[in-house]
C-alpha positions as CSV (number, residue, x, y, z in Angstrom):
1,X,62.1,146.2,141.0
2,X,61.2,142.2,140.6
3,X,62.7,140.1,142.8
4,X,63.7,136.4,141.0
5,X,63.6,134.8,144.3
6,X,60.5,135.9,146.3
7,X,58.5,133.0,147.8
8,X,54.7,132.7,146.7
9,X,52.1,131.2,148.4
10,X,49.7,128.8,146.6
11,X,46.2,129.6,146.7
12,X,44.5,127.1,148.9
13,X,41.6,126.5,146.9
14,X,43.5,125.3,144.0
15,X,44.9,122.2,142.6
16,X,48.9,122.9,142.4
17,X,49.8,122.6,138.6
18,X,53.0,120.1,140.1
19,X,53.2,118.0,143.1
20,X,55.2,120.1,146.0
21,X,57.7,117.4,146.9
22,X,58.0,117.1,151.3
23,X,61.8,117.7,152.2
24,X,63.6,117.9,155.2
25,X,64.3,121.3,156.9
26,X,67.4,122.6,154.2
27,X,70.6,123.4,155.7
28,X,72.2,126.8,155.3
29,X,73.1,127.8,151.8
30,X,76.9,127.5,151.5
31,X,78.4,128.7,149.0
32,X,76.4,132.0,149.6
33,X,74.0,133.3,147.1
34,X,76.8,135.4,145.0
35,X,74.8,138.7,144.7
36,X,74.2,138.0,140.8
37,X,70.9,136.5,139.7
38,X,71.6,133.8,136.9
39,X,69.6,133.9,133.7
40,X,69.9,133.1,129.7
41,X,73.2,133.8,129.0
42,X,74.9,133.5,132.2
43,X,78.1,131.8,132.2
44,X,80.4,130.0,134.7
45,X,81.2,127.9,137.7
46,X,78.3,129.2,139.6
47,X,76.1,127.9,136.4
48,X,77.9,124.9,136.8
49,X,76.8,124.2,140.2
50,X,73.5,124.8,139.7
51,X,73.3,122.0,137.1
52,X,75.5,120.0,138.9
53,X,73.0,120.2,142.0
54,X,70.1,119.7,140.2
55,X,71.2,116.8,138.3
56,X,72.2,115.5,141.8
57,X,68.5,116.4,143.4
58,X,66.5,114.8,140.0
59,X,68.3,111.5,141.0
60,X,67.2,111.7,144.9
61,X,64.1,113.4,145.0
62,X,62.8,115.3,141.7
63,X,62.8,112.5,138.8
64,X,60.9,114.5,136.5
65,X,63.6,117.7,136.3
66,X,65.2,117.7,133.3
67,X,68.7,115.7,133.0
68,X,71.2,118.5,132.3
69,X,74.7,119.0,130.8
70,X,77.2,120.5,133.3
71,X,78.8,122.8,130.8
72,X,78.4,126.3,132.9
73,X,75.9,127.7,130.4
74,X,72.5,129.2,131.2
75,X,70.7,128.1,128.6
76,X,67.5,127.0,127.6
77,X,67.6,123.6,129.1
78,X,68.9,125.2,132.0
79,X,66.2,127.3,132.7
80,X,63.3,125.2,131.8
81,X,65.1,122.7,134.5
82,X,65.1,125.5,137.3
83,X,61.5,126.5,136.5
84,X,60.7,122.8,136.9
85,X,62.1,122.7,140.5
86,X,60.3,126.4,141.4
87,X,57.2,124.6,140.6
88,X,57.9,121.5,142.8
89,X,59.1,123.8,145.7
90,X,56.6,126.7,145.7
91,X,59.0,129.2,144.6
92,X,58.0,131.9,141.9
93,X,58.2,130.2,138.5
94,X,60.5,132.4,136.6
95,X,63.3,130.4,135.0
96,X,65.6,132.7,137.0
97,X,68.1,131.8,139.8
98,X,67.6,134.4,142.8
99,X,68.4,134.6,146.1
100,X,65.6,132.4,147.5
101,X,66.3,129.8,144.3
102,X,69.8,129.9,145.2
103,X,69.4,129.1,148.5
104,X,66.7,126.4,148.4
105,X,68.5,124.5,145.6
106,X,72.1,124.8,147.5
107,X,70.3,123.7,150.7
108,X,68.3,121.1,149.7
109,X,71.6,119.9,148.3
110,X,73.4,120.1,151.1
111,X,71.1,118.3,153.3
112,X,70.8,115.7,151.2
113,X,74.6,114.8,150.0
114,X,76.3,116.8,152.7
115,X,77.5,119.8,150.3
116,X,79.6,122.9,150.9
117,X,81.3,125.4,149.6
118,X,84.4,123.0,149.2
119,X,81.9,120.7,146.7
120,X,83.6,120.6,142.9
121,X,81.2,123.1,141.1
122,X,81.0,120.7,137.9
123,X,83.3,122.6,135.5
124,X,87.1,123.5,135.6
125,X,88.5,126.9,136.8
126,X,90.6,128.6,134.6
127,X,92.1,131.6,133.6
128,X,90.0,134.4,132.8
129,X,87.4,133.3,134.9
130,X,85.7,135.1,138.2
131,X,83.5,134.8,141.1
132,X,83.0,133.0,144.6
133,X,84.6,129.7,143.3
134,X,87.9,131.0,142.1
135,X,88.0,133.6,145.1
136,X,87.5,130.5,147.9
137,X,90.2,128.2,146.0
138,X,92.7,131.7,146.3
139,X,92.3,131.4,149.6
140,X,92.8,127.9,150.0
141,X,95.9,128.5,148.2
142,X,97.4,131.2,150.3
143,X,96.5,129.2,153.5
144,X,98.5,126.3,151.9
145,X,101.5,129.0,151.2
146,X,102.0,129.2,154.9
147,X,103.7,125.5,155.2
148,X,104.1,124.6,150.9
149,X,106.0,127.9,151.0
150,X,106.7,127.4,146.8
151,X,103.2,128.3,146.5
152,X,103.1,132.3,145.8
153,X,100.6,134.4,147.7
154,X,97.9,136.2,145.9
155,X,95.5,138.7,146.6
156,X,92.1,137.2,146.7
157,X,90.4,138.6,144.4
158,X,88.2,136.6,142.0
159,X,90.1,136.5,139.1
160,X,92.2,133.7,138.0
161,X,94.8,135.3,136.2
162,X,98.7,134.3,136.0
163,X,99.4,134.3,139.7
164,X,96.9,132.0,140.5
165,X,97.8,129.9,137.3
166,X,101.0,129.6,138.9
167,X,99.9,128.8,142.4
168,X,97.8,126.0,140.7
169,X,100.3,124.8,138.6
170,X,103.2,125.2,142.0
171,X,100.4,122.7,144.1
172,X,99.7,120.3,141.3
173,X,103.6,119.5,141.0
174,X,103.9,118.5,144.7
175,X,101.1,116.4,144.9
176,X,101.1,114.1,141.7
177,X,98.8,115.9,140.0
178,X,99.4,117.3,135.9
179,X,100.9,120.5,136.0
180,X,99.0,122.4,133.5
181,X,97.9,125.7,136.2
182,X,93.6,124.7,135.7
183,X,91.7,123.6,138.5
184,X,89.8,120.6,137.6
185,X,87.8,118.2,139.5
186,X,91.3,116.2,140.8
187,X,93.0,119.8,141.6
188,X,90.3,120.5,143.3
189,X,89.7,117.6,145.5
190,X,93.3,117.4,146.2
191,X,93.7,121.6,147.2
192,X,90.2,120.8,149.7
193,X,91.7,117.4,151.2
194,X,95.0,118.8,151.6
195,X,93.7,122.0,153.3
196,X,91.7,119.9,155.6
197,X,94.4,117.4,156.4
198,X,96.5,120.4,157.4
199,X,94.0,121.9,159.6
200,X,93.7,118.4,161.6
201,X,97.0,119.2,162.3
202,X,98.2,116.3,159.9
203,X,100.0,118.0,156.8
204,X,100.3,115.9,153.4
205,X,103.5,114.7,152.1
206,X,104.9,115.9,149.2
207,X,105.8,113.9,146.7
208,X,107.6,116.2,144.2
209,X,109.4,114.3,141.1
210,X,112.7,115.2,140.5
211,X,113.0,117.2,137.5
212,X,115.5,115.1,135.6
213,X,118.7,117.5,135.7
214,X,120.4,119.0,137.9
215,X,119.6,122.1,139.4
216,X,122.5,124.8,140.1
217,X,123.6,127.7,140.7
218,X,121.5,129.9,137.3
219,X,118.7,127.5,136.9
220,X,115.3,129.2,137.8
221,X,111.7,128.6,137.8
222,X,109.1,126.5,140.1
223,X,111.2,123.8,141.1
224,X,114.2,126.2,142.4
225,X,110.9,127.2,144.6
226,X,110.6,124.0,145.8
227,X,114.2,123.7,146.6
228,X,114.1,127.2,148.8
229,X,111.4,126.3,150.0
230,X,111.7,122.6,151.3
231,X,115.7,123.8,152.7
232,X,113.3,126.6,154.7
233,X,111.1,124.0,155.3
234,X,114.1,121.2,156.6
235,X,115.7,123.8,158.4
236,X,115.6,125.2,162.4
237,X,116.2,128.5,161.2
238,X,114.9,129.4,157.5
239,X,117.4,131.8,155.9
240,X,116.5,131.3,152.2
241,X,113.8,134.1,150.0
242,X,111.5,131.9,148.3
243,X,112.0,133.0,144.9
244,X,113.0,131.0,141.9
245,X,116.3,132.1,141.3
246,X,119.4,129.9,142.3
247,X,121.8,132.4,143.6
248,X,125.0,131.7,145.9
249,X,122.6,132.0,148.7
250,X,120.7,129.0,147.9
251,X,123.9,127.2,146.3
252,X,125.7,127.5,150.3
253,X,121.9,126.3,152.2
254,X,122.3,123.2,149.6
255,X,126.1,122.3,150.2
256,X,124.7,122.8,154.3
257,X,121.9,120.1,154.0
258,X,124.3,118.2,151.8
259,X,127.1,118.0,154.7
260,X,124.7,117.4,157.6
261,X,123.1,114.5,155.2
262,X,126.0,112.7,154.6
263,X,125.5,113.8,151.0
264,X,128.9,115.2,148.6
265,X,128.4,119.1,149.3
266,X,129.1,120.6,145.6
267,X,125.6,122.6,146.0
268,X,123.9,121.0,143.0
269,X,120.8,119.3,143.6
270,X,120.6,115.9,141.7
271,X,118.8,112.6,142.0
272,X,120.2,111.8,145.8
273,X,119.8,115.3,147.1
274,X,116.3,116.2,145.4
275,X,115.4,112.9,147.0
276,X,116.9,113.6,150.8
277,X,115.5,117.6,150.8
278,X,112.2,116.0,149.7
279,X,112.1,113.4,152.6
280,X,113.5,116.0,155.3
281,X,110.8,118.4,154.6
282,X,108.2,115.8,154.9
283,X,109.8,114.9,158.2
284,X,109.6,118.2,159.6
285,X,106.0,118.5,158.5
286,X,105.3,115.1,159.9
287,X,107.0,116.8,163.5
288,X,105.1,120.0,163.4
């Protein structure tokens, strides 16, 4: 079987056909190699990052790769470009991205612009698609579901189908972002900085708009969610199932918060009470 990523070592009595570049000891690849070698015809976010790092390394230490377009595709230009760097690293010139390819490329990255897993891969995620990228921001999801409650849990599984279009589009709506359920490069900033912010033990704001109607007892949908979710959230003792509908439940949790705020308790959240939950969750996270 031919291993893609195997190592070779230059015979010594040889002129190399490229200049082997010096670099610094690499750091450890991360993301991890993802078990699939990349070829002509390849396709996605991993494809993407492999351009994207490449581009990256031709401006900081191989000016003569080739410049590439991030579009996620394994093409020609693609390959040519990765055989380029296995000659100017002393890996097996195959056009192929193995394990070892993988690994030197991601590491040389990473020791050079400080690189991780959490690093935009260079292309959107969106539905349909698969792999390590879409599987890390699922997890970064359901770790933000613990405190952004309105955000649905969903099994981590590589796909981005509808419940992680809605957990994209449930985060995007609480933290100024366009709701349209695709992780681009501002989603995907925002997910990673938000996730991090929480781990300091300093959660984000919110900063939810109000709908523009009232919502009551029959409306449905995400920002019922967010209702539910910041009353749980605002509360000492969460009573309410996080789950779309605006039932009686939720209409008597609303007239509460209205009656401890000072607010008219009728249970309908307009313009004065979307704007009082939003600050009193944001307060309790700010307390947590």
């Amino acid at each position: 079987m031919l291993d893609f990523g195997n190592n070779v070592t230059p015979n010594v009595a040889d002129e190399p056909a490229y200049p082997i570049a010096p670099a610094p000891l690499p750091r450890a690849a991360d993301p991890i190699y993802p078990g699939v070698v990349l070829r002509p015809g390849s396709y996605g976010s991993d494809v993407a990052r492999m351009q994207t790092y490449l581009n990256a390394l031709r401006g900081a230490q191989f000016p003569t790769l080739i410049r590439l377009n991030v579009d996620g595709r394994y093409g020609s230009a693609t390959s040519s470009a990765v055989m380029q760097y296995q000659a100017l690293t002393g890996l097996s010139m195959d056009g192929l991205v193995g394990r070892n390819t993988w690994d030197s490329i991601v590491g040389n990255y990473n020791t050079m612009f400080g690189g991780s897993a959490d690093t935009y891969p260079g292309i959107a995620l969106r539905p349909g698609m698969r792999g390590g990228d879409v599987r890390r921001m699922q997890a970064h999801l359901n770790e933000l579901g613990r405190i952004y409650t309105a955000i649905n849990q969903e099994n981590a599984d590589d796909i981005y189908g509808d419940n992680m279009s809605a957990a994209v589009r449930r985060f995007q709506h609480q933290f100024g972002l366009s709701a349209d359920g695709i992780l681009g490069k501002n989603t995907w900033e925002k997910i990673v900085d938000v996730v991090h912010s929480m781990t300091n033990g300093s959660p984000t704001p919110v900063t939810t708009p109000y709908p523009g109607e009232p919502i009551r007892v029959g409306s449905s949908g995400d920002y019922v969610r967010f209702v539910q979710s910041y009353l749980n959230g605002a509360s000492d003792s969460p009573m309410l199932n996080v789950d779309g509908i605006f039932g009686q439940g939720t209409q008597r949790a609303v007239m509460i918060f209205q009656a401890v705020s000072g607010l008219k308790p009728d249970g309908i959240v307009g313009p004065s009470t979307w704007r009082a939950l939003v600050a009193a969750f944001n307060a309790a996270l700010s307390a947590a």
